[in-house]
N, CA, C and O atoms as a GROMACS GRO file, in nm:
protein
  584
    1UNK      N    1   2.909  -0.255  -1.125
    1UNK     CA    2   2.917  -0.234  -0.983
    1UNK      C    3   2.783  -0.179  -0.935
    1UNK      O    4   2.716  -0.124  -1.022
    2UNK      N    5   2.732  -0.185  -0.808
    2UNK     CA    6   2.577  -0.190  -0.811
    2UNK      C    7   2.627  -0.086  -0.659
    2UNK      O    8   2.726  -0.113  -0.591
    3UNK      N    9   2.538   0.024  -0.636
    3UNK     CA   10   2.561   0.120  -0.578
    3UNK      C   11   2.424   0.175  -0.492
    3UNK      O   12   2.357   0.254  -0.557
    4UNK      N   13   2.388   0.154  -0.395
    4UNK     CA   14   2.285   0.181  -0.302
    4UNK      C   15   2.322   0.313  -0.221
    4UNK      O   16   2.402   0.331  -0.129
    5UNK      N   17   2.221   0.415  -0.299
    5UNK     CA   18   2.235   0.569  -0.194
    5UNK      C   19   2.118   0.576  -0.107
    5UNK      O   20   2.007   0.596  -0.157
    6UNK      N   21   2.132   0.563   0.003
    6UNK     CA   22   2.056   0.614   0.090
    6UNK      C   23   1.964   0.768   0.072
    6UNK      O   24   2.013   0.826  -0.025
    7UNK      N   25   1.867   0.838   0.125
    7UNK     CA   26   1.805   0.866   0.075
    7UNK      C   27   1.833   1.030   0.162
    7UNK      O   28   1.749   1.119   0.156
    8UNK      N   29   1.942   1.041   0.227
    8UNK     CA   30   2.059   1.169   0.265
    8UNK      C   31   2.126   1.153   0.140
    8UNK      O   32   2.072   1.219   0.051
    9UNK      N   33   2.194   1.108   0.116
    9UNK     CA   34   2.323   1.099  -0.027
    9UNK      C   35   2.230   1.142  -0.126
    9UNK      O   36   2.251   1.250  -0.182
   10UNK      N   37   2.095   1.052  -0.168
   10UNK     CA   38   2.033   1.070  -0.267
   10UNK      C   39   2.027   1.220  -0.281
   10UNK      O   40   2.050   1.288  -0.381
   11UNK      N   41   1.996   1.252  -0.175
   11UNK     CA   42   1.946   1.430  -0.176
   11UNK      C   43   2.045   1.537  -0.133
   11UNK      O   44   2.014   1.652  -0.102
   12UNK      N   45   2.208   1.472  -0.133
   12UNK     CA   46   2.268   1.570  -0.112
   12UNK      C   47   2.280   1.690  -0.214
   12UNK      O   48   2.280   1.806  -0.171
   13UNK      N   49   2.288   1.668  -0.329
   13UNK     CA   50   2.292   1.785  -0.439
   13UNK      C   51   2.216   1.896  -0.418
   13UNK      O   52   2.239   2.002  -0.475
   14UNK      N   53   2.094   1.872  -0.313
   14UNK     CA   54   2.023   1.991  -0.325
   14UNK      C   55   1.993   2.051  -0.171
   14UNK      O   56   1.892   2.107  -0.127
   15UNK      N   57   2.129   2.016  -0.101
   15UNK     CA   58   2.144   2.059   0.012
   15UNK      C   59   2.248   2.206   0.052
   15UNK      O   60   2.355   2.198  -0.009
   16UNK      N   61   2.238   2.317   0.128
   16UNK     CA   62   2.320   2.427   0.148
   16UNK      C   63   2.469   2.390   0.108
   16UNK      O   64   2.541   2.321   0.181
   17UNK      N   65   2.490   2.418   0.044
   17UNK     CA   66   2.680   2.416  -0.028
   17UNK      C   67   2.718   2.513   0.028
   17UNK      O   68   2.813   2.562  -0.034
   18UNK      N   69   2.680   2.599   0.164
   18UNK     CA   70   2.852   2.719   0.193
   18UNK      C   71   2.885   2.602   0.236
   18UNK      O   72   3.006   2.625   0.229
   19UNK      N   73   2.882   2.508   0.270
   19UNK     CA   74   3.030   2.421   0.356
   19UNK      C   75   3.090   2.333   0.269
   19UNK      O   76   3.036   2.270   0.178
   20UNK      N   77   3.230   2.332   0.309
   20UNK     CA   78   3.340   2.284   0.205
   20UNK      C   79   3.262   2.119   0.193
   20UNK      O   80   3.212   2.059   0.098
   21UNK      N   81   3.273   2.096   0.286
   21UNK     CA   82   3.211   1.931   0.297
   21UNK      C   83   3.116   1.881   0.228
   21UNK      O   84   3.127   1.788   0.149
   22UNK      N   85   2.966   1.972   0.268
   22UNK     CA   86   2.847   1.977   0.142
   22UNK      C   87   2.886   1.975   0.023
   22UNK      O   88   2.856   1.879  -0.048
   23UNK      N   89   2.953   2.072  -0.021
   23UNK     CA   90   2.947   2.101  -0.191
   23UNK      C   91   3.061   1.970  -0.216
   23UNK      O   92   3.023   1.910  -0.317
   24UNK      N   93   3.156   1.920  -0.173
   24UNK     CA   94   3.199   1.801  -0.255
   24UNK      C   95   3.132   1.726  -0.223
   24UNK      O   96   3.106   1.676  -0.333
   25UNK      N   97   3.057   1.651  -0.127
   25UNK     CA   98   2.964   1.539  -0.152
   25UNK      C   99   2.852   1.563  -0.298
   25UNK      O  100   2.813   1.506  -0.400
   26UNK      N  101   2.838   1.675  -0.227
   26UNK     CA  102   2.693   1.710  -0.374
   26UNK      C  103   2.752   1.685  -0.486
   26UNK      O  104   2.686   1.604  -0.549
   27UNK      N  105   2.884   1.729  -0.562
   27UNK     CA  106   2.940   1.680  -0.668
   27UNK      C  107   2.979   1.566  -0.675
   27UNK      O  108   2.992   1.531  -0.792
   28UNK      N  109   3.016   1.453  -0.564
   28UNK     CA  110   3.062   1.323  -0.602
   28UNK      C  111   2.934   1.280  -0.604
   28UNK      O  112   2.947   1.171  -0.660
   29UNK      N  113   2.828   1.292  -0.583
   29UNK     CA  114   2.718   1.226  -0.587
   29UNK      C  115   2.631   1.231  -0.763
   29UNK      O  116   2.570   1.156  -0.839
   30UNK      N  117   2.673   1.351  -0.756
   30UNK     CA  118   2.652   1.385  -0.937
   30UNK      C  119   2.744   1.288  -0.976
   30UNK      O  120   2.687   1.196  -1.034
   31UNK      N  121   2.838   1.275  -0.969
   31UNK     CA  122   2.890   1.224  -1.040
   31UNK      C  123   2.863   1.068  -1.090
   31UNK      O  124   2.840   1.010  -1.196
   32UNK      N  125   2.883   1.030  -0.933
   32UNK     CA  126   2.806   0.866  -0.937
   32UNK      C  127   2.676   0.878  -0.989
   32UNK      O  128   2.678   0.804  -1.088
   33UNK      N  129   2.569   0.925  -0.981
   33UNK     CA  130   2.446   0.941  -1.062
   33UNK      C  131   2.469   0.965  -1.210
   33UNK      O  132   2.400   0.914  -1.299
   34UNK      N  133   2.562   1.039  -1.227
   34UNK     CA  134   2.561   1.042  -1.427
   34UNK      C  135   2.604   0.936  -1.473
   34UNK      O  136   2.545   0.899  -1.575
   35UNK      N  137   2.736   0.830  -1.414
   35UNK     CA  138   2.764   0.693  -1.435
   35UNK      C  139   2.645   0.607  -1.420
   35UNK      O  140   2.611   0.533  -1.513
   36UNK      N  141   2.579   0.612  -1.305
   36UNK     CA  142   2.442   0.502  -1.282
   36UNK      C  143   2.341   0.592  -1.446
   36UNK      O  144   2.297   0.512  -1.529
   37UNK      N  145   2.326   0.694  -1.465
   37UNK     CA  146   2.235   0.706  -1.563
   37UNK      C  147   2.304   0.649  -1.716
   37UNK      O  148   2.237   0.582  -1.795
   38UNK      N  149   2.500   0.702  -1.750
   38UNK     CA  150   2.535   0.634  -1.874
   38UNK      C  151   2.548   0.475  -1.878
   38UNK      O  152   2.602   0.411  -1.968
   39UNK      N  153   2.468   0.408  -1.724
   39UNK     CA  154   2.499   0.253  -1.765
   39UNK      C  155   2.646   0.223  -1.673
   39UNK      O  156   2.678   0.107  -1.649
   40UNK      N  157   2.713   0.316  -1.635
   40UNK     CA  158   2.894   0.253  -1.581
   40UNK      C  159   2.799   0.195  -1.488
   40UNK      O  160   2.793   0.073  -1.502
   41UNK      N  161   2.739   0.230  -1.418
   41UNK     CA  162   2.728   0.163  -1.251
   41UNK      C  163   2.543   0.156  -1.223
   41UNK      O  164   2.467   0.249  -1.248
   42UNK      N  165   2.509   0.045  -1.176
   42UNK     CA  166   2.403  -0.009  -1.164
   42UNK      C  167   2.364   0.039  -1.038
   42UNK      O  168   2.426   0.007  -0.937
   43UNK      N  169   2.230   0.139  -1.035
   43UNK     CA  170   2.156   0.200  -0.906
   43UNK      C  171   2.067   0.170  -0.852
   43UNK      O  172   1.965   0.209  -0.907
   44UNK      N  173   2.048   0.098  -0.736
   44UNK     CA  174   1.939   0.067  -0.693
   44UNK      C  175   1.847   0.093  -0.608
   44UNK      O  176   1.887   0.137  -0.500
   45UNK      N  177   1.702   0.076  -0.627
   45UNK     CA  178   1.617   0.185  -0.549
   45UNK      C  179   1.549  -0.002  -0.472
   45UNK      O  180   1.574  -0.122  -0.484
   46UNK      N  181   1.447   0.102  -0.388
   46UNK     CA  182   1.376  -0.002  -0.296
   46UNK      C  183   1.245   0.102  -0.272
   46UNK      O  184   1.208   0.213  -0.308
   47UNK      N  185   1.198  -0.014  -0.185
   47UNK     CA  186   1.050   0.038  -0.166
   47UNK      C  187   1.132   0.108  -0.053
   47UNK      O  188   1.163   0.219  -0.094
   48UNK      N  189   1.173   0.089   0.056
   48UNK     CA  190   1.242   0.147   0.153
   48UNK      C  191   1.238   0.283   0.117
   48UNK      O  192   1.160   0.352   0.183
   49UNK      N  193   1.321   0.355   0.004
   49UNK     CA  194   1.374   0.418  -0.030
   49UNK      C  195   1.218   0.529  -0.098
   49UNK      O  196   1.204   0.650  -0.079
   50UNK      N  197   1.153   0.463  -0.151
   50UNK     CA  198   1.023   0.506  -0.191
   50UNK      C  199   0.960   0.568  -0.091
   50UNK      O  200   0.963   0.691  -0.079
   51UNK      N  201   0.884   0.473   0.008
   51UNK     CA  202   0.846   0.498   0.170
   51UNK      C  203   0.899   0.641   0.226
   51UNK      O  204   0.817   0.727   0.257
   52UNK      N  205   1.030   0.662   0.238
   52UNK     CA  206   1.073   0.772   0.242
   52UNK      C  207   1.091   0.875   0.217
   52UNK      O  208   1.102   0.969   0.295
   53UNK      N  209   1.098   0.879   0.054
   53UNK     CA  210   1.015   1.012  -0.017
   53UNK      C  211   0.957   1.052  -0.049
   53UNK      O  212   0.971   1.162  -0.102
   54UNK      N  213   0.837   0.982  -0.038
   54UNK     CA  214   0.696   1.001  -0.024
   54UNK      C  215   0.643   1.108   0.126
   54UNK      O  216   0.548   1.182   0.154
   55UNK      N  217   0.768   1.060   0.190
   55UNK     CA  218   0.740   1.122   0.376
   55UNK      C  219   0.843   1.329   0.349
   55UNK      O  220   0.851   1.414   0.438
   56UNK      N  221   0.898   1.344   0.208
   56UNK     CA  222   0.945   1.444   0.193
   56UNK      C  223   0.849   1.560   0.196
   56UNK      O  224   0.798   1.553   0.084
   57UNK      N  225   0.787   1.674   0.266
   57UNK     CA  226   0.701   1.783   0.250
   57UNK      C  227   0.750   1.868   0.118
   57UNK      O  228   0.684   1.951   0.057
   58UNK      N  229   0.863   1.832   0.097
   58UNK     CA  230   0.945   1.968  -0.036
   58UNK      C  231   0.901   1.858  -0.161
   58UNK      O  232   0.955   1.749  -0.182
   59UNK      N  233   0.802   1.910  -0.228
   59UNK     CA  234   0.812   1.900  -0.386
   59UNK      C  235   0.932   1.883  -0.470
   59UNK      O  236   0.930   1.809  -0.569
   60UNK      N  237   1.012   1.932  -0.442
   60UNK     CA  238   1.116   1.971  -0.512
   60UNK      C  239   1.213   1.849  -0.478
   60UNK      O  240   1.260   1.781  -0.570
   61UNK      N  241   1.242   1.822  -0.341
   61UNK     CA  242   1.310   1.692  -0.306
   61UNK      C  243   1.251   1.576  -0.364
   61UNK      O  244   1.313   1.479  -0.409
   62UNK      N  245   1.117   1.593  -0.360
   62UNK     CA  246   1.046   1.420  -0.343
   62UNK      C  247   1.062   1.412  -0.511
   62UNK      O  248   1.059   1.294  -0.544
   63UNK      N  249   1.083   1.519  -0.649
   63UNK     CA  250   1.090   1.503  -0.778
   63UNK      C  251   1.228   1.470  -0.803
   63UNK      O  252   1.265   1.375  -0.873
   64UNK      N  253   1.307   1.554  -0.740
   64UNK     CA  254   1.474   1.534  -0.744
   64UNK      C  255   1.499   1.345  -0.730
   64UNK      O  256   1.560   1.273  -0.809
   65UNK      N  257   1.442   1.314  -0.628
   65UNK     CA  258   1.493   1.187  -0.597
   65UNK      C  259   1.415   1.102  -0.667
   65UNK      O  260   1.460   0.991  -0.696
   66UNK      N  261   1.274   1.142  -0.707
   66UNK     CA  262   1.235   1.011  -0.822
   66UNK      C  263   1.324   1.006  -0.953
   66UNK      O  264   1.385   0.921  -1.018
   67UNK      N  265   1.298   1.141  -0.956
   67UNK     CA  266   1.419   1.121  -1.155
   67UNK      C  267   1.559   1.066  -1.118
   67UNK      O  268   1.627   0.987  -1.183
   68UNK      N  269   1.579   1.108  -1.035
   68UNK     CA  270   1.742   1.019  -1.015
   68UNK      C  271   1.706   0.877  -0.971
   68UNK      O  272   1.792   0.800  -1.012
   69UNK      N  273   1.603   0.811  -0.899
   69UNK     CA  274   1.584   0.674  -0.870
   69UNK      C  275   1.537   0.600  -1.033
   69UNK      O  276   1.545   0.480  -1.058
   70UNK      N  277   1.496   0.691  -1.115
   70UNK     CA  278   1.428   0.652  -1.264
   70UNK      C  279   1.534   0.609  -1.377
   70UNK      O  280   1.512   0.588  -1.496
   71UNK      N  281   1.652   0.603  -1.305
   71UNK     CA  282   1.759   0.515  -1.321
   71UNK      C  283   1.835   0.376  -1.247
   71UNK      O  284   1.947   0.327  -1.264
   72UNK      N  285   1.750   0.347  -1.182
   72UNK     CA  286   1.784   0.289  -1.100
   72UNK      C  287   1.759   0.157  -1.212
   72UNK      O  288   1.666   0.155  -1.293
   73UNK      N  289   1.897   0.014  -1.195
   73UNK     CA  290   1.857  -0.068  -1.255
   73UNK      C  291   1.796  -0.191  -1.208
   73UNK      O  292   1.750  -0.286  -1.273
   74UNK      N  293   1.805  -0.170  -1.072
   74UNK     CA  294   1.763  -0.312  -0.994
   74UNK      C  295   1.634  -0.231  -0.869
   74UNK      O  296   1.636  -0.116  -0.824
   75UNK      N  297   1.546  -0.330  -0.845
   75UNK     CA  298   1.462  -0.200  -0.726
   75UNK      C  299   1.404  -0.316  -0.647
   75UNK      O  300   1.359  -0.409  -0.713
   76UNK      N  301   1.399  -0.325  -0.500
   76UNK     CA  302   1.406  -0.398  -0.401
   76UNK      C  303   1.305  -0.413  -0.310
   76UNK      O  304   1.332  -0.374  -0.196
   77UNK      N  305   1.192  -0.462  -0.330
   77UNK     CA  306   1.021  -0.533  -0.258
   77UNK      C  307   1.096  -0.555  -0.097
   77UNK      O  308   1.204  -0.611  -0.083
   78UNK      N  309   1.026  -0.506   0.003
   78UNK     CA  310   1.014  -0.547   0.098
   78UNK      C  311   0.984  -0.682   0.145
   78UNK      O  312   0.878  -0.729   0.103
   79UNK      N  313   1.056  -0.756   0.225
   79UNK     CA  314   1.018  -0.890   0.237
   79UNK      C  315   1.012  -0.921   0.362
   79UNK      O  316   1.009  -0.827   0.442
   80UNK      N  317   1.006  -1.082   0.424
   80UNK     CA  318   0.995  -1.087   0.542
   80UNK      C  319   1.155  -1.109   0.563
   80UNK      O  320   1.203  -1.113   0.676
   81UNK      N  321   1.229  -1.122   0.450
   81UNK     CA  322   1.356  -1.159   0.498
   81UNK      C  323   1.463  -1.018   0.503
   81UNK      O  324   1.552  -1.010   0.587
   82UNK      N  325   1.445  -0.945   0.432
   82UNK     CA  326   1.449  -0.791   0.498
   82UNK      C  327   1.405  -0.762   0.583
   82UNK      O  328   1.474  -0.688   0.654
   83UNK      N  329   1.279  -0.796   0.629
   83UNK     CA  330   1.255  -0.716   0.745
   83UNK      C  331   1.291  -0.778   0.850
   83UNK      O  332   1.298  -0.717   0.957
   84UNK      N  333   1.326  -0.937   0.837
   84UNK     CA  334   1.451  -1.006   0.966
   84UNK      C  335   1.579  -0.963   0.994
   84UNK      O  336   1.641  -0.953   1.100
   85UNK      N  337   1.620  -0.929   0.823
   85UNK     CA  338   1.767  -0.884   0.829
   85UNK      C  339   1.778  -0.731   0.887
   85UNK      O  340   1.880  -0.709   0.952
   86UNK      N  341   1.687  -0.624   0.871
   86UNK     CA  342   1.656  -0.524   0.930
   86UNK      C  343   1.616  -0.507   1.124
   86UNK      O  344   1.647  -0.419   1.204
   87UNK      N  345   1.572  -0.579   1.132
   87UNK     CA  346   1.510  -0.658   1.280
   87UNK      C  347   1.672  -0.690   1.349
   87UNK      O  348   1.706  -0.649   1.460
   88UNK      N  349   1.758  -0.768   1.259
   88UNK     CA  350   1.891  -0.748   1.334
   88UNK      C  351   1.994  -0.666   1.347
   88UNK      O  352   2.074  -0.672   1.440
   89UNK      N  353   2.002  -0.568   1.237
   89UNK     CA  354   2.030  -0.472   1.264
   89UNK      C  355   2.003  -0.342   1.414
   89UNK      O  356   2.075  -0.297   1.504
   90UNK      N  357   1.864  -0.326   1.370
   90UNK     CA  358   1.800  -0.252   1.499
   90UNK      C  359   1.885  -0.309   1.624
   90UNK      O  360   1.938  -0.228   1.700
   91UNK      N  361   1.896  -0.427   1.643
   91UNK     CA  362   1.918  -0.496   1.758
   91UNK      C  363   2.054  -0.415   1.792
   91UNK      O  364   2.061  -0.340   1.890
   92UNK      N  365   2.133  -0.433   1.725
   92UNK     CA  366   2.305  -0.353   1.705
   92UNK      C  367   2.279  -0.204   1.722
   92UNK      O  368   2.370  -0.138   1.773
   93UNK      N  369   2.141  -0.127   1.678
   93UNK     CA  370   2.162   0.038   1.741
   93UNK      C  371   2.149   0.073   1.658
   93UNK      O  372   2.169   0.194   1.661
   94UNK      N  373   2.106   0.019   1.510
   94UNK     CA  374   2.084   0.098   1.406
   94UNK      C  375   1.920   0.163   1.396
   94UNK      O  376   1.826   0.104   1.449
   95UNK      N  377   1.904   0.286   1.324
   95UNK     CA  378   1.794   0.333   1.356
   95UNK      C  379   1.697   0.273   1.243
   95UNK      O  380   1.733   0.260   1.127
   96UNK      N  381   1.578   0.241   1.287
   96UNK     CA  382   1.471   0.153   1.185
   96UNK      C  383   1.489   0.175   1.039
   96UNK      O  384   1.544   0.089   0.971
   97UNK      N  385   1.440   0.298   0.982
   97UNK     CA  386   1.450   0.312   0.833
   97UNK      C  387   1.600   0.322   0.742
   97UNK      O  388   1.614   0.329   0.620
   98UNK      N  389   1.730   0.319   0.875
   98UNK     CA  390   1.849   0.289   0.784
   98UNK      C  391   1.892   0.143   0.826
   98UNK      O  392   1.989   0.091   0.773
   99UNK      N  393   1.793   0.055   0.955
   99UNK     CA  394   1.793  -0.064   0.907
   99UNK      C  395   1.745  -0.112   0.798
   99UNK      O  396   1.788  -0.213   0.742
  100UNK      N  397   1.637  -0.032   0.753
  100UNK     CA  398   1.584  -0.108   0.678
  100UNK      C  399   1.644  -0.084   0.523
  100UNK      O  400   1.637  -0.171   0.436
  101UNK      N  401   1.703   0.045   0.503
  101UNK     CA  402   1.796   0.065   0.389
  101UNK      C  403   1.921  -0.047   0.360
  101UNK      O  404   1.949  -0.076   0.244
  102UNK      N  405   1.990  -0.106   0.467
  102UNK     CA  406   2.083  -0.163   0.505
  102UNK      C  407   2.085  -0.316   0.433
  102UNK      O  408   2.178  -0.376   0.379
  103UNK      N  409   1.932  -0.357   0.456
  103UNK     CA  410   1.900  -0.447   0.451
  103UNK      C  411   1.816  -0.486   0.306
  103UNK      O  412   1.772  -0.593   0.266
  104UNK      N  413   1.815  -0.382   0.263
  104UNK     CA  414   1.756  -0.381   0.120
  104UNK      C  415   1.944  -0.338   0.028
  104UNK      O  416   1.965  -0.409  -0.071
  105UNK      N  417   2.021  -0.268   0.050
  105UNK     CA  418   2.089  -0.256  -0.048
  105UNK      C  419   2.189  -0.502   0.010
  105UNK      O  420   2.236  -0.590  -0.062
  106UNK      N  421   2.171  -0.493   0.122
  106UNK     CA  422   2.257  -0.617   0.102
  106UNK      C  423   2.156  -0.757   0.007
  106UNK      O  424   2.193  -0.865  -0.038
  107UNK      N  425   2.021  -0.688   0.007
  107UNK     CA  426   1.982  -0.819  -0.058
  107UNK      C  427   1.978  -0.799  -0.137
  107UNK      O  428   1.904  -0.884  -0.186
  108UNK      N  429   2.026  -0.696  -0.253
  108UNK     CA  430   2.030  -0.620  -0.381
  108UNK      C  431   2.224  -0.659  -0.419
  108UNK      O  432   2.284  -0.656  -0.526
  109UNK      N  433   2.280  -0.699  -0.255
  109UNK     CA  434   2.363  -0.748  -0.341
  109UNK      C  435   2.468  -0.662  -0.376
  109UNK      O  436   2.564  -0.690  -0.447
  110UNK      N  437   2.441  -0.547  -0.317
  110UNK     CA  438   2.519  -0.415  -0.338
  110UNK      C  439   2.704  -0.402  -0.300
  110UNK      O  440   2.747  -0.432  -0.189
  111UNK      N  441   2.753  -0.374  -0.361
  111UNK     CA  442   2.883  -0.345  -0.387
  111UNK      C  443   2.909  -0.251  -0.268
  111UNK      O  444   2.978  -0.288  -0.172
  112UNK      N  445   2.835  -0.092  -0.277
  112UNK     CA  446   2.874  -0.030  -0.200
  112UNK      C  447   2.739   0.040  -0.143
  112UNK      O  448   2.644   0.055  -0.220
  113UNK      N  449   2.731   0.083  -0.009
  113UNK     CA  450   2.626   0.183   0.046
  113UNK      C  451   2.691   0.283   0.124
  113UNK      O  452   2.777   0.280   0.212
  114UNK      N  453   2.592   0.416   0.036
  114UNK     CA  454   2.629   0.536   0.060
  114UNK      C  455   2.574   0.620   0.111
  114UNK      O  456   2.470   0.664   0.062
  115UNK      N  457   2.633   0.674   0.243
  115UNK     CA  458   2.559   0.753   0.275
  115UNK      C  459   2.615   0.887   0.361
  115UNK      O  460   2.722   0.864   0.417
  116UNK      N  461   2.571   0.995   0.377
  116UNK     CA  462   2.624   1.112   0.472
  116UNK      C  463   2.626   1.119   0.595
  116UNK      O  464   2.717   1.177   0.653
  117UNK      N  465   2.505   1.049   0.670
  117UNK     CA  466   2.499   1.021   0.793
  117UNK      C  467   2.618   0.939   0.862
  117UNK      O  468   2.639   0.818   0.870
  118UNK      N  469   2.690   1.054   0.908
  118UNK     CA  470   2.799   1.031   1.031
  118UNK      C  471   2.764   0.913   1.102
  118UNK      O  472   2.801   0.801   1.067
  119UNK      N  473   2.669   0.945   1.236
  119UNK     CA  474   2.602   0.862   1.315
  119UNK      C  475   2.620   0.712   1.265
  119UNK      O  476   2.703   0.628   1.299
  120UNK      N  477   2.497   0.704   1.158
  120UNK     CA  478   2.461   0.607   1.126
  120UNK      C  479   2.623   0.507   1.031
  120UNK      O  480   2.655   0.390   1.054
  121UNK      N  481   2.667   0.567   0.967
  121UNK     CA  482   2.785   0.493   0.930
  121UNK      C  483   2.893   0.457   0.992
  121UNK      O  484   2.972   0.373   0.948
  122UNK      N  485   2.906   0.527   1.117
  122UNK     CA  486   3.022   0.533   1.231
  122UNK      C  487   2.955   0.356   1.306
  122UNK      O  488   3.047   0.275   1.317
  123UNK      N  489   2.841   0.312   1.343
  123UNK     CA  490   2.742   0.238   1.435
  123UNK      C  491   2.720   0.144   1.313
  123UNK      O  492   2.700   0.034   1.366
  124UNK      N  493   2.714   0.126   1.175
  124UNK     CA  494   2.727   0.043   1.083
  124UNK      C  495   2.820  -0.043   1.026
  124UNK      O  496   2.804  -0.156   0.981
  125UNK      N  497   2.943   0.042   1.037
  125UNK     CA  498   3.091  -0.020   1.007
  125UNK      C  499   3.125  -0.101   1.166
  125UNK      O  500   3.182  -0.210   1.165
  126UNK      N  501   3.106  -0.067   1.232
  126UNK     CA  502   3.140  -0.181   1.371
  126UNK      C  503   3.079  -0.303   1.323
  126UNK      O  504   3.145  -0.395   1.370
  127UNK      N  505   2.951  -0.364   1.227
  127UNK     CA  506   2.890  -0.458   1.217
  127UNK      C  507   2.939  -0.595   1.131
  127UNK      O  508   2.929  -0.630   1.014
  128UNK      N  509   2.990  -0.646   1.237
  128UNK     CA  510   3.049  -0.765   1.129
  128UNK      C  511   2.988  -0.851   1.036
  128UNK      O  512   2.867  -0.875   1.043
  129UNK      N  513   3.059  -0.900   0.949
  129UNK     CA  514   2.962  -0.955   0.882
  129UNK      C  515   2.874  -0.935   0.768
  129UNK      O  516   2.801  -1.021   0.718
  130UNK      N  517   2.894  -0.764   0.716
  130UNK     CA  518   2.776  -0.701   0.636
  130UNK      C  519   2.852  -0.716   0.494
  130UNK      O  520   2.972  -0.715   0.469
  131UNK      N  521   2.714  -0.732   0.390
  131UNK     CA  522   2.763  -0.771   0.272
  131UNK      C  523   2.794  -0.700   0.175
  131UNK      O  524   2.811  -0.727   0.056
  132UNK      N  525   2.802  -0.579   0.250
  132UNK     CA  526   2.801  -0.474   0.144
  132UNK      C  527   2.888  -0.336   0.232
  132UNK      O  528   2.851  -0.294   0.342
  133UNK      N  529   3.011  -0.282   0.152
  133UNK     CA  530   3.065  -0.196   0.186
  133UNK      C  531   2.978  -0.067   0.236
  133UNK      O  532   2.883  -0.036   0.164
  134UNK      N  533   3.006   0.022   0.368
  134UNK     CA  534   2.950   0.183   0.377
  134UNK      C  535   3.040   0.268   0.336
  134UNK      O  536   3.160   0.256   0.357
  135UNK      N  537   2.982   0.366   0.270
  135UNK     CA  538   3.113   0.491   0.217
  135UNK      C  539   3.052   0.559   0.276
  135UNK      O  540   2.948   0.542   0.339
  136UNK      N  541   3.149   0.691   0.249
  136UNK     CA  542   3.070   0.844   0.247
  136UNK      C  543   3.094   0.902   0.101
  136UNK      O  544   3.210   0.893   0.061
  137UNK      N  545   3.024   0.946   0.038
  137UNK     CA  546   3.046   1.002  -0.090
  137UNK      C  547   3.172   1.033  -0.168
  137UNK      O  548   3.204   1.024  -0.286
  138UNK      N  549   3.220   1.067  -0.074
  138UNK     CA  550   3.393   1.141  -0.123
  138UNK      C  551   3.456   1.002  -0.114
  138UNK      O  552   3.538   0.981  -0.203
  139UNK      N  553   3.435   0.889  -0.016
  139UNK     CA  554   3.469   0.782   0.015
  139UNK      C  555   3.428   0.690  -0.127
  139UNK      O  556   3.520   0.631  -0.183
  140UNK      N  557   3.288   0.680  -0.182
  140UNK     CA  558   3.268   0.637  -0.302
  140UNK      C  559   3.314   0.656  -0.405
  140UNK      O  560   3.320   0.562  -0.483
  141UNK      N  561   3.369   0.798  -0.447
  141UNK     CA  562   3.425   0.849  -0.578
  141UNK      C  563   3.603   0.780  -0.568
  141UNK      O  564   3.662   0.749  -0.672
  142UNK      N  565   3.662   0.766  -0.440
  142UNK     CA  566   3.799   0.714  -0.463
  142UNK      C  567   3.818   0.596  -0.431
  142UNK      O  568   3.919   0.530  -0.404
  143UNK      N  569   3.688   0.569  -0.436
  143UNK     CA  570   3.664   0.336  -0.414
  143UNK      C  571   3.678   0.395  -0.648
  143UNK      O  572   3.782   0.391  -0.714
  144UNK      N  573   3.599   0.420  -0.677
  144UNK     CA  574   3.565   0.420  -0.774
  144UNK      C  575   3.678   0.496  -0.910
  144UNK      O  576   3.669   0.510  -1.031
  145UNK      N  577   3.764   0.524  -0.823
  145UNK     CA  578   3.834   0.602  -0.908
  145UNK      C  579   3.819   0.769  -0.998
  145UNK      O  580   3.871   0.820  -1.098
  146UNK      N  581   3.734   0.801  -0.914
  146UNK     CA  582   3.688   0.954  -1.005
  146UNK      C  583   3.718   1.064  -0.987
  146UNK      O  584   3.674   1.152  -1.061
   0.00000   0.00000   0.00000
């Protein structure tokens, strides 16, 4: 099963846990990451995804999310046909760099995309047509059974 985290999810683990909400995402996200690292589930990174944590000022984030992308088994080049399929997105209200996430986990083919952003998943699931399921973390672990 091939599993695209957005690059909020990616970094939930190392986000404030007093809230009930935080700290179980941060653990279902461990969790799906120790499966993508024993091989259960196939993770995929993108340049998208790169681009972005490169734009992290915290050291600490931008290392967190390479070693967890350093499992990743499939990883996704920007193209012109992403950046069409991204281009239509925008059009629908999605915001540029989670068009462009959107559009890299569907040409990867992805099973499921995950992410924390309310907003953006509430304005994503209206989109007909998309080839690839949106969760929210807690939403991923009971697609997945965990």
């Amino acid at each position: 099963m091939k599993i695209y985290l957005d690059n909020c999810a990616l970094q939930r683990p190392l986000d404030d846990k007093s809230q009930t909400r935080i700290r179980l995402e941060a653990e279902a996200i461990l969790s799906v990451l120790e499966l993508c690292k024993v091989g259960e589930l196939d993770l995929i990174s993108s340049e998208a995804l790169e681009l972005e944590i490169e734009k992290s000022p915290v050291a600490t984030r931008h290392n967190y999310a390479e070693s967890a992308l350093a499992n990743a088994q499939s990883y996704v080049m920007l193209d012109d046909s992403i950046e069409l399929r991204a281009h239509a997105f925008l059009n629908l209200g999605i915001k540029p760099l989670d068009a462009l996430h959107l559009a890299c986990a569907e040409a990867a083919e992805a099973d499921y995309f995950c992410t924390c952003d309310d907003q953006f998943l509430r304005r994503a699931q209206t989109i007909r047509g998309l080839k690839t399921v949106l969760v929210t973390p807690l939403e991923l672990v009971k697609e997945l059974n965990l």
